[in-house]
N, C-alpha and C positions, 0 to 999 in steps of 0.2 A: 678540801679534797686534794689529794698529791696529784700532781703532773704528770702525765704517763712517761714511761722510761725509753728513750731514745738511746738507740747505739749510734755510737761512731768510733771508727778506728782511730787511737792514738798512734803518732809515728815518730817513730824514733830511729835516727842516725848517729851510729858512734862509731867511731876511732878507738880498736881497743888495745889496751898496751899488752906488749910482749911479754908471754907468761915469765920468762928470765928477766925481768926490770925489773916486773912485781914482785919477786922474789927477793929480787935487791932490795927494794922501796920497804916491804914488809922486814927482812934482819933487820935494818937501818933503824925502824922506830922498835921493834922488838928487846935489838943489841944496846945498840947505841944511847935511844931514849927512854929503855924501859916501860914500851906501852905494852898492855897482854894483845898479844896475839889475836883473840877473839875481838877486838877493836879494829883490826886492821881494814878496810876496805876487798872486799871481792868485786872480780870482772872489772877492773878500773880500767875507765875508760874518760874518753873529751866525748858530748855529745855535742855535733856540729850544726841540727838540727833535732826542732821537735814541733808537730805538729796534730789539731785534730783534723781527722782526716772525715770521710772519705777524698784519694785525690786523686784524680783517674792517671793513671799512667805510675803510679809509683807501686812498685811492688817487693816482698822483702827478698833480700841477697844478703846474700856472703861472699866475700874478694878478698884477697890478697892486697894489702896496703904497704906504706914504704914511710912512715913521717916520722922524719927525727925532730926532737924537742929539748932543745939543749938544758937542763939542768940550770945553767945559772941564768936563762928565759921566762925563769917562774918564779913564784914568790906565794908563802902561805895565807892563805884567807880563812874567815869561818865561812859554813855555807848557809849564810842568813843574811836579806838584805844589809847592804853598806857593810856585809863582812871585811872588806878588803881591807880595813880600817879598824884600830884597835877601838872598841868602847866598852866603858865600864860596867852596860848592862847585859853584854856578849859573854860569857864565858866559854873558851873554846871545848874547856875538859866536857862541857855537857850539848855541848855541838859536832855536828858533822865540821870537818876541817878538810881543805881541798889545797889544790895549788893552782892558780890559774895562768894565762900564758900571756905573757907582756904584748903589748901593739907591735915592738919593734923588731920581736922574734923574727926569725927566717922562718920558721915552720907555719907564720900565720896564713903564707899564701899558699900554702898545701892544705890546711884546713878549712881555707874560705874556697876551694875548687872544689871540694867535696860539699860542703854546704850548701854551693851553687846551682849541683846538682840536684837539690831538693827546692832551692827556691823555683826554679825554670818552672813547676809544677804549680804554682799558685797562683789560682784566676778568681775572678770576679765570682763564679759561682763556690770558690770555696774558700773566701776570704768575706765573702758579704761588705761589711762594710769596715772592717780591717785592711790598716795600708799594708801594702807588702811588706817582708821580710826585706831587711838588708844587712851592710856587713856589721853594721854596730845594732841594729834594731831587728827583735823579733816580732813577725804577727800573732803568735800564739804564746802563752809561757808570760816568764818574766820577759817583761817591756826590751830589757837592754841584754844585746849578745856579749857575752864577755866568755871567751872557751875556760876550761877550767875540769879538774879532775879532783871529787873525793877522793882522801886515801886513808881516815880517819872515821869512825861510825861516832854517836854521841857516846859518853860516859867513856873517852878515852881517858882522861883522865890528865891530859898536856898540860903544860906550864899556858899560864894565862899569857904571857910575852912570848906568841911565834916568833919576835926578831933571829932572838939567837938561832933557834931550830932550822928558824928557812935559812939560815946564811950555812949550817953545818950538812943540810940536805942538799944548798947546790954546790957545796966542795965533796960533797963524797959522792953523789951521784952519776956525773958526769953526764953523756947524754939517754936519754928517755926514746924506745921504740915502740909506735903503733905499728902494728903487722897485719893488723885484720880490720875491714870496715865491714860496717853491717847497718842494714834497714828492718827493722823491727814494726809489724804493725799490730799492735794489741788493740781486741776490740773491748771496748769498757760501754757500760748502761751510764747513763747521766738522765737524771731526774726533770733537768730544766726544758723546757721545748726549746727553747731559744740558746744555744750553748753560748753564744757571744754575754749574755749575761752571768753567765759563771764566768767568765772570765774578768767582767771590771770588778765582782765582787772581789776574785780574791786582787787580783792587778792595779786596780784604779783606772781611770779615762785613759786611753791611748792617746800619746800625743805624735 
């Protein structure tokens, strides 16, 4: 007999970039590296937080944001565990491809104030027995915080070796602007009564 279907709001907080980057970002693989168009990533954005919810006090907004992201602060990943890292069973042309944001950026402490703003929200009654969020470790999601933005969908078609591309994306690029933060809460059904066990299914044990 199936589980009866629980709701709980998914939440989400991004950082979205300026529609004039993505414009940049999108000629660049377009022009440059000859990806189609229809590959490109929309609404690119860093998600700074994600979480299931319900969480009392968090509701959704739209604001005005200010976080510059320097261009040679990033470097290309796939968006598949141990992406960050080339391996032979990865192929990026039939992956999502991102960029993610180095530890030593100056933009990381604009992105972890906003994150911050969503961890302050999480208690005992909505963490159960999930440790809290922090600035390298998520409670919900994949285990480890690492910011980072697709800008690639699968079946782009990229060269399997990002080196070159990430080194020609952060000389043309220069720097990257988020102008708009937003909190998103989608309510989604989930089959399990126990939501914490969908989680180490797809995740593994939290450590």
């Amino acid at each position: 007999m199936d589980r009866p279907q629980v709701q709980r709001g998914e939440i989400w907080a991004q950082l979205f970039l300026c529609h004039e980057d993505g414009t940049r970002i999108r000629d660049f693989f377009v022009k440059e590296i000859g990806i189609d168009s229809s590959c490109i990533a929309r609404r690119m954005h860093i998600t700074v937080y994600h979480a299931l919810g319900p969480m009392p006090g968090v509701v959704p907004l739209s604001e005005k944001a200010c976080v510059i992201l320097p261009a040679t602060d990033t470097r290309f990943m796939v968006m598949a565990p141990g992406g960050e890292t080339s391996r032979p069973e990865i192929d990026p042309a039939n992956r999502k491809v991102g960029i993610r944001v180095q530890k030593r950026s100056l933009a990381m402490a604009a992105i972890m104030e906003y994150r911050n703003r969503l961890i302050q929200y999480e208690s005992k009654e909505v963490l159960g027995e999930l440790s809290s969020s922090t600035r390298n470790r998520s409670a919900f999601g994949a285990p480890h915080f690492q910011p980072h933005m697709t800008v690639l969908e699968a079946g782009n078609g990229i060269d399997r070796d990002l080196t070159p591309i990430g080194t020609r994306f952060r000389e043309t690029l220069g720097n990257l602007s988020f102008n708009r933060f937003a909190v998103e809460i989608i309510e989604k059904d989930y089959r399990l009564e126990n939501w914490q066990e969908a989680l180490l299914q797809k995740w593994g044990p939290r450590k």
